[in-house]
MMTF fields as JSON, N, C-alpha, C and O atoms, coordinates in Angstrom:
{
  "mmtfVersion": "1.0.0",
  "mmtfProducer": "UNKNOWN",
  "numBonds": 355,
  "numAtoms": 356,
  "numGroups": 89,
  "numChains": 1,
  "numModels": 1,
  "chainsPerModel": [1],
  "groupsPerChain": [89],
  "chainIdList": ["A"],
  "bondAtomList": [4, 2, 8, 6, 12, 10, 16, 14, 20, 18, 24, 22, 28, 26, 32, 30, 36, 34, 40, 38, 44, 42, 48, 46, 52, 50, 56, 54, 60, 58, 64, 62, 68, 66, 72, 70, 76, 74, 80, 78, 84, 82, 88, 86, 92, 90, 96, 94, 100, 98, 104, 102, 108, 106, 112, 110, 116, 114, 120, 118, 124, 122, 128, 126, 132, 130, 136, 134, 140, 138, 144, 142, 148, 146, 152, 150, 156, 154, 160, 158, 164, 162, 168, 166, 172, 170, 176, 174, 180, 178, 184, 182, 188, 186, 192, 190, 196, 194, 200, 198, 204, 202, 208, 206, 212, 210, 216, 214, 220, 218, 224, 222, 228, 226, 232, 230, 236, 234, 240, 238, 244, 242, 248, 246, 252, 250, 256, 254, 260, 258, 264, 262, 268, 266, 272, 270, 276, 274, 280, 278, 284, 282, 288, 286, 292, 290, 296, 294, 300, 298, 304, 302, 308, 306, 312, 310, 316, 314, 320, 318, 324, 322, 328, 326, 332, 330, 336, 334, 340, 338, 344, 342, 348, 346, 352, 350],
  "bondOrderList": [1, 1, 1, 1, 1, 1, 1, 1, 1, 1, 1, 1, 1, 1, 1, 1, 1, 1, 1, 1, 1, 1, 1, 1, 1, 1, 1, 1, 1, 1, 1, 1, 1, 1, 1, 1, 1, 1, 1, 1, 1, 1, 1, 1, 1, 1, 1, 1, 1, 1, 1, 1, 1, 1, 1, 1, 1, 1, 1, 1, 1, 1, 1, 1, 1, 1, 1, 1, 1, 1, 1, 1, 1, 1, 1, 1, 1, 1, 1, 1, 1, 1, 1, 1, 1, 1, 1, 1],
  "groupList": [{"groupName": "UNK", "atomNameList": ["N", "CA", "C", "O"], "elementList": ["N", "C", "C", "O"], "formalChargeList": [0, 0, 0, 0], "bondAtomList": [1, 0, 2, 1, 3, 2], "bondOrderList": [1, 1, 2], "singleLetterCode": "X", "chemCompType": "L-PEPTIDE LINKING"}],
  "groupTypeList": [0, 0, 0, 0, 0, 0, 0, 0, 0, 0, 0, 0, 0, 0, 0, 0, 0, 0, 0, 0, 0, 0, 0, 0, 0, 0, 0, 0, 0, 0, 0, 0, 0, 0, 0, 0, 0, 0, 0, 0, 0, 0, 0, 0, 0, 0, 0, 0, 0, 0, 0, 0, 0, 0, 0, 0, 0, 0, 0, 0, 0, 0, 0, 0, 0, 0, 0, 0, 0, 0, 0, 0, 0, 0, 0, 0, 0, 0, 0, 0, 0, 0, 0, 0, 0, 0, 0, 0, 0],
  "groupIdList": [1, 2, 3, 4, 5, 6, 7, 8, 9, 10, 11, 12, 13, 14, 15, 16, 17, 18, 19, 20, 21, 22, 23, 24, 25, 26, 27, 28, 29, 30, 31, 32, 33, 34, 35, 36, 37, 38, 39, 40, 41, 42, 43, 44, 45, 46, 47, 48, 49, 50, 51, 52, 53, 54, 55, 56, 57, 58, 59, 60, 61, 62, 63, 64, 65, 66, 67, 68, 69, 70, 71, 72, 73, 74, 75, 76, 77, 78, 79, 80, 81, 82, 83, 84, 85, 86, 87, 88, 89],
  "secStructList": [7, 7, 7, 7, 7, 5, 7, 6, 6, 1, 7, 5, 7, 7, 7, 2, 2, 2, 2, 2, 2, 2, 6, 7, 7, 6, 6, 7, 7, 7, 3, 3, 3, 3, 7, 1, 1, 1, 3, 3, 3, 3, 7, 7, 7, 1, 1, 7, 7, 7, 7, 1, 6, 6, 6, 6, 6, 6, 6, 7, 7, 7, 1, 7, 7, 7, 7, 2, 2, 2, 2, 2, 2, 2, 2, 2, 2, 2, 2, 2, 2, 2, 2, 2, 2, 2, 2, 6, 7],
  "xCoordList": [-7.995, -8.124, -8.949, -8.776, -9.923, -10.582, -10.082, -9.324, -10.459, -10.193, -11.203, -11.81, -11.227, -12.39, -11.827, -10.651, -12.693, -12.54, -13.393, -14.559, -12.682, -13.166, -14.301, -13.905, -15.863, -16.285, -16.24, -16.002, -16.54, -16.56, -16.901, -16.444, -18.129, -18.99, -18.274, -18.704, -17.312, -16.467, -17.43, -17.668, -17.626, -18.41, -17.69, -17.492, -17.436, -16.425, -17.559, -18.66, -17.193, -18.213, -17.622, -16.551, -18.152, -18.032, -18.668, -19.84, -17.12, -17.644, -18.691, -18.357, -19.821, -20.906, -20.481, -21.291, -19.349, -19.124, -18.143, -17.76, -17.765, -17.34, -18.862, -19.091, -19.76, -20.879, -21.771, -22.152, -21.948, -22.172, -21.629, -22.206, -20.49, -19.066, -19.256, -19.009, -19.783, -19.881, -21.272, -21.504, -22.484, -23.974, -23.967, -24.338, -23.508, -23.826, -24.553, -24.202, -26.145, -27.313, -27.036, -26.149, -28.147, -28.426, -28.657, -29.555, -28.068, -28.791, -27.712, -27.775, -26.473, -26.198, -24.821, -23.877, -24.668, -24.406, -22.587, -22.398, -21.678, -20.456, -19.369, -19.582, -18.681, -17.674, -16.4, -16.096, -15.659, -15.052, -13.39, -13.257, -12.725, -11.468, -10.265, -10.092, -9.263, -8.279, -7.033, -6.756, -6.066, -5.614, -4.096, -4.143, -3.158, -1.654, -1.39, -0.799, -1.743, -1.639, -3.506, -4.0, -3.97, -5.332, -6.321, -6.224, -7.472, -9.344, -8.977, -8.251, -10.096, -10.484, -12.2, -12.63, -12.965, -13.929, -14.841, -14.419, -15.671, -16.09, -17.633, -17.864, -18.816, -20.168, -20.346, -19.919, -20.964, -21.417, -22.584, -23.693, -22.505, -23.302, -24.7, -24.743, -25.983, -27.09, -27.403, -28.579, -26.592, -27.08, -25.889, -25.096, -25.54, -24.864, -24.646, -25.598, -23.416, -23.083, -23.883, -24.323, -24.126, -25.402, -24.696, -23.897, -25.303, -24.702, -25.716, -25.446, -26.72, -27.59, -28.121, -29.293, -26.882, -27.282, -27.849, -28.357, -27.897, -28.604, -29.887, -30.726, -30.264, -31.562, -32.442, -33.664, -31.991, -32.706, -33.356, -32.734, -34.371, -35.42, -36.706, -37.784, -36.212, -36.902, -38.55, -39.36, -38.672, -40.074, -41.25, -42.42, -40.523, -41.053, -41.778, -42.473, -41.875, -42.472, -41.92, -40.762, -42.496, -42.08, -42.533, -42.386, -42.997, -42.975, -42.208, -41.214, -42.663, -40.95, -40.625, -41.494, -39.553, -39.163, -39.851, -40.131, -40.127, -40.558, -39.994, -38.852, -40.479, -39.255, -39.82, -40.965, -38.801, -39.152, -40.209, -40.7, -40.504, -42.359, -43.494, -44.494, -43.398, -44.388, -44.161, -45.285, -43.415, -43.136, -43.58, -44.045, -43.153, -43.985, -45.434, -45.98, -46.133, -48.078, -48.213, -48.746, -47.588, -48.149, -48.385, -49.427, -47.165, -47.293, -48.428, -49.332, -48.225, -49.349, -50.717, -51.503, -51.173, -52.159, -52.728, -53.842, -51.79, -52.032, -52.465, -53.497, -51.786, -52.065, -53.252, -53.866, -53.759, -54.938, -55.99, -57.016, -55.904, -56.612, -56.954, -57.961, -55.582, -56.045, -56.61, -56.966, -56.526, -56.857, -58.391, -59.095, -58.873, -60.195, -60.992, -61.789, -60.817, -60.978, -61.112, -62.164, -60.399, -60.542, -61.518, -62.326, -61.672, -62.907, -64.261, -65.272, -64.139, -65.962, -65.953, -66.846, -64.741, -65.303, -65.597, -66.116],
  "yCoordList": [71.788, 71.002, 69.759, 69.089, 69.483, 68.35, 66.953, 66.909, 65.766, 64.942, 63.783, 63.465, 63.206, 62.531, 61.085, 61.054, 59.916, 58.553, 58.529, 58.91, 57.919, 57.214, 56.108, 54.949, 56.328, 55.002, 54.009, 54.282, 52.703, 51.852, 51.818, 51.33, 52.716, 53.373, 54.43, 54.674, 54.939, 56.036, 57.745, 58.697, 57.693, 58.773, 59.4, 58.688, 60.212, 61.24, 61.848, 62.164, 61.954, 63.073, 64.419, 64.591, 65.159, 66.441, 67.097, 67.362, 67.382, 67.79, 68.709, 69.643, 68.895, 69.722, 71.007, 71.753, 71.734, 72.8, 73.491, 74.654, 72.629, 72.889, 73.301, 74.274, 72.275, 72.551, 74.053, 74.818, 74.177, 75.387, 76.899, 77.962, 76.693, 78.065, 78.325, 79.447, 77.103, 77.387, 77.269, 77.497, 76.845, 76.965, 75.947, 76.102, 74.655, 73.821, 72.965, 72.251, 73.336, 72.423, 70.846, 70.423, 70.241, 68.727, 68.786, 69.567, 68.17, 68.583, 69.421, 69.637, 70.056, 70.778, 70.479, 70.053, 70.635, 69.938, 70.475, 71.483, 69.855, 70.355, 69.672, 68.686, 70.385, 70.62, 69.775, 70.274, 68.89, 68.254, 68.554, 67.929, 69.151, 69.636, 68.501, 68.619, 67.48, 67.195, 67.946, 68.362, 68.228, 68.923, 68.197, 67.003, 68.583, 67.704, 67.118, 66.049, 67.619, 66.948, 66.486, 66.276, 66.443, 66.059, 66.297, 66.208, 66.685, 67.227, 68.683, 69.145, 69.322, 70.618, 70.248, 69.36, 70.912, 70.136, 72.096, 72.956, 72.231, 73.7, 73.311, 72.136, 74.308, 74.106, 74.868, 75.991, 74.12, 74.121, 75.362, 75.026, 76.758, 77.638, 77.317, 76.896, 77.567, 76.99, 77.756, 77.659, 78.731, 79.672, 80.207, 80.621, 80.301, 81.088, 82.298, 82.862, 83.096, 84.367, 84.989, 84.552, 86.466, 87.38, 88.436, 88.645, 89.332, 90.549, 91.719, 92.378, 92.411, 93.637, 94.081, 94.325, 94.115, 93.961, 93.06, 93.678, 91.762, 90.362, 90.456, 89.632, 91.185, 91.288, 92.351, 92.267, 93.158, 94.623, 94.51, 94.555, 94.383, 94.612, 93.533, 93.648, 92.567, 90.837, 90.841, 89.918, 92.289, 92.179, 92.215, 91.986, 92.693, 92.606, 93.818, 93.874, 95.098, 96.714, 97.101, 96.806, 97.534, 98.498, 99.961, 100.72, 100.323, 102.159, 102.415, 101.82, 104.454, 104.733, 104.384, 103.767, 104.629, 104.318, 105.318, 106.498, 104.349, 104.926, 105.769, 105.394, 106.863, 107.339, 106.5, 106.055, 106.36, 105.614, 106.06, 105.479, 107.097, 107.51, 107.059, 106.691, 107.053, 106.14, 104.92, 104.443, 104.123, 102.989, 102.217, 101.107, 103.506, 103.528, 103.529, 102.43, 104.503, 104.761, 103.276, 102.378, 103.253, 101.824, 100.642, 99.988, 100.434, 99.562, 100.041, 99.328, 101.177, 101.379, 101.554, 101.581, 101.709, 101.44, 99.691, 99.434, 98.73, 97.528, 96.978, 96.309, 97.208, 97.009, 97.745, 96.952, 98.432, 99.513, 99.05, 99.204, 97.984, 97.594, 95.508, 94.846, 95.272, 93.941, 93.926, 92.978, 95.035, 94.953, 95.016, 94.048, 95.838, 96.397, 94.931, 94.375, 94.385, 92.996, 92.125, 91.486, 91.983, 91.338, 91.499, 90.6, 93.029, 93.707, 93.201, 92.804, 93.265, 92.575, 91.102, 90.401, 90.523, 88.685, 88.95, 88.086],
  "zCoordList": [-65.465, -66.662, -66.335, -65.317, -67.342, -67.613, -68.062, -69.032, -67.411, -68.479, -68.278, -67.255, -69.584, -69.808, -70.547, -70.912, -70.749, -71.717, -72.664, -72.561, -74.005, -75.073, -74.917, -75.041, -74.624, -74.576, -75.764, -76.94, -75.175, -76.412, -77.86, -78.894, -77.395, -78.307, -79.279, -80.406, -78.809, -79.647, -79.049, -79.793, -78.248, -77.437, -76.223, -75.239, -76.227, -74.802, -73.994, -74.446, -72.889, -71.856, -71.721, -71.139, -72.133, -71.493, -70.493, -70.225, -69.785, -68.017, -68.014, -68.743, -67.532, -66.975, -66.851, -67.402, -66.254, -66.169, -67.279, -67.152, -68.418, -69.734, -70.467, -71.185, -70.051, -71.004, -70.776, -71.661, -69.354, -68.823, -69.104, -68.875, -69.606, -69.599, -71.111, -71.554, -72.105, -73.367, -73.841, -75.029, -72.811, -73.543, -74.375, -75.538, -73.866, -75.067, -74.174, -73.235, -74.949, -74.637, -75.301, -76.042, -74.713, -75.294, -77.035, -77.35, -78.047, -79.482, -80.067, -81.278, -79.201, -80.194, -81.028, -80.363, -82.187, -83.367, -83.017, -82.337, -83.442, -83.17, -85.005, -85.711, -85.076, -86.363, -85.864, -84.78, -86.114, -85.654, -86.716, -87.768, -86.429, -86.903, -86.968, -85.755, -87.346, -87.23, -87.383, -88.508, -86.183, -85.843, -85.888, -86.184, -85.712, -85.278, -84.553, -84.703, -83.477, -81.909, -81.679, -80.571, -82.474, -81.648, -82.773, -83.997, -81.81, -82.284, -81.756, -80.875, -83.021, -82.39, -82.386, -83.121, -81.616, -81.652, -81.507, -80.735, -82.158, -82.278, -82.506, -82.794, -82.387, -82.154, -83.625, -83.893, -84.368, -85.377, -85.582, -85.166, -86.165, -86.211, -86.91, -88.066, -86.044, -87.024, -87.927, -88.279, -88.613, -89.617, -90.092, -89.247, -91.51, -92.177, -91.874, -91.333, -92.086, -91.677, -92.542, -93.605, -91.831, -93.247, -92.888, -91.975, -94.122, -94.188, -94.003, -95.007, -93.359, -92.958, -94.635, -94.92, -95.684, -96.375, -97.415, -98.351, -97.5, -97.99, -97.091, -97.455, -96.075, -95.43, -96.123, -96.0, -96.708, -97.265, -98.328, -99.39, -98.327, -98.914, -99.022, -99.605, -98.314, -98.256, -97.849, -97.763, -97.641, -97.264, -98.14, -97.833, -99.828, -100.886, -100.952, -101.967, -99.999, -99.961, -101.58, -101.874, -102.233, -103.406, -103.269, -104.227, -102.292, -101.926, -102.156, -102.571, -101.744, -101.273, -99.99, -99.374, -99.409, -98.453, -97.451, -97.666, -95.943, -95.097, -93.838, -93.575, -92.926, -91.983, -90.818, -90.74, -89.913, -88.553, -87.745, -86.777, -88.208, -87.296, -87.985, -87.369, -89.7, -90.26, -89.988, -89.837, -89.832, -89.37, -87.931, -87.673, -87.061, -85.719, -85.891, -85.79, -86.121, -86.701, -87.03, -86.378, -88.216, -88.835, -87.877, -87.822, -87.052, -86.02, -84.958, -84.522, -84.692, -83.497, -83.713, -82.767, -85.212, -86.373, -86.101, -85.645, -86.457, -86.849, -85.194, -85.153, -83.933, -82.555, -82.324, -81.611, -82.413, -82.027, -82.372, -81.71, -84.165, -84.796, -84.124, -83.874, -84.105, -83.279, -81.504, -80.804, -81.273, -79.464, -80.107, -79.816, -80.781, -80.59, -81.297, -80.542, -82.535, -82.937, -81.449, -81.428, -80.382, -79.324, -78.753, -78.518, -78.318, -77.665, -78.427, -77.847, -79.394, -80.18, -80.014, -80.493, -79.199, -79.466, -78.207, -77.5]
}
């Protein structure tokens, strides 16, 4: 167990190897809970939960739908087409 002080400032340190075990870089934003006995102190998600479906269809395509090998072509279409653009500069 850790323990740490209140600076004057109203600012706590968190030990280095707390910050390490949870990935909390410099910047990152935290949710501050009042609790019974204390703080809960939790890292603030930079993005709303989504659902696979609130993503479907955002690309604005009105075809029909494509199978994953036209999808593949297309991509290996659009790369085939920017390498060779390189080759003429």
């Amino acid at each position: 167990m850790s323990t740490t002080k209140l600076s004057s400032k109203g600012q706590i340190h968190i030990p280095k190897s707390l910050r390490t075990t949870h990935h909390w870089l410099p910047g990152t934003e935290f949710v501050i809970e009042d609790a019974s006995d204390g703080l809960v102190l939790k890292p603030r998600k930079p993005f709303p939960p989504t659902r696979l479906e609130d993503g479907l269809g955002c690309a604005g395509y009105k075809g029909p739908a494509k199978t994953l090998e036209e999808m593949d072509e297309g991509i290996a279409a659009e790369l085939r087409r920017q390498w060779s653009r390189k080759e003429d500069l």
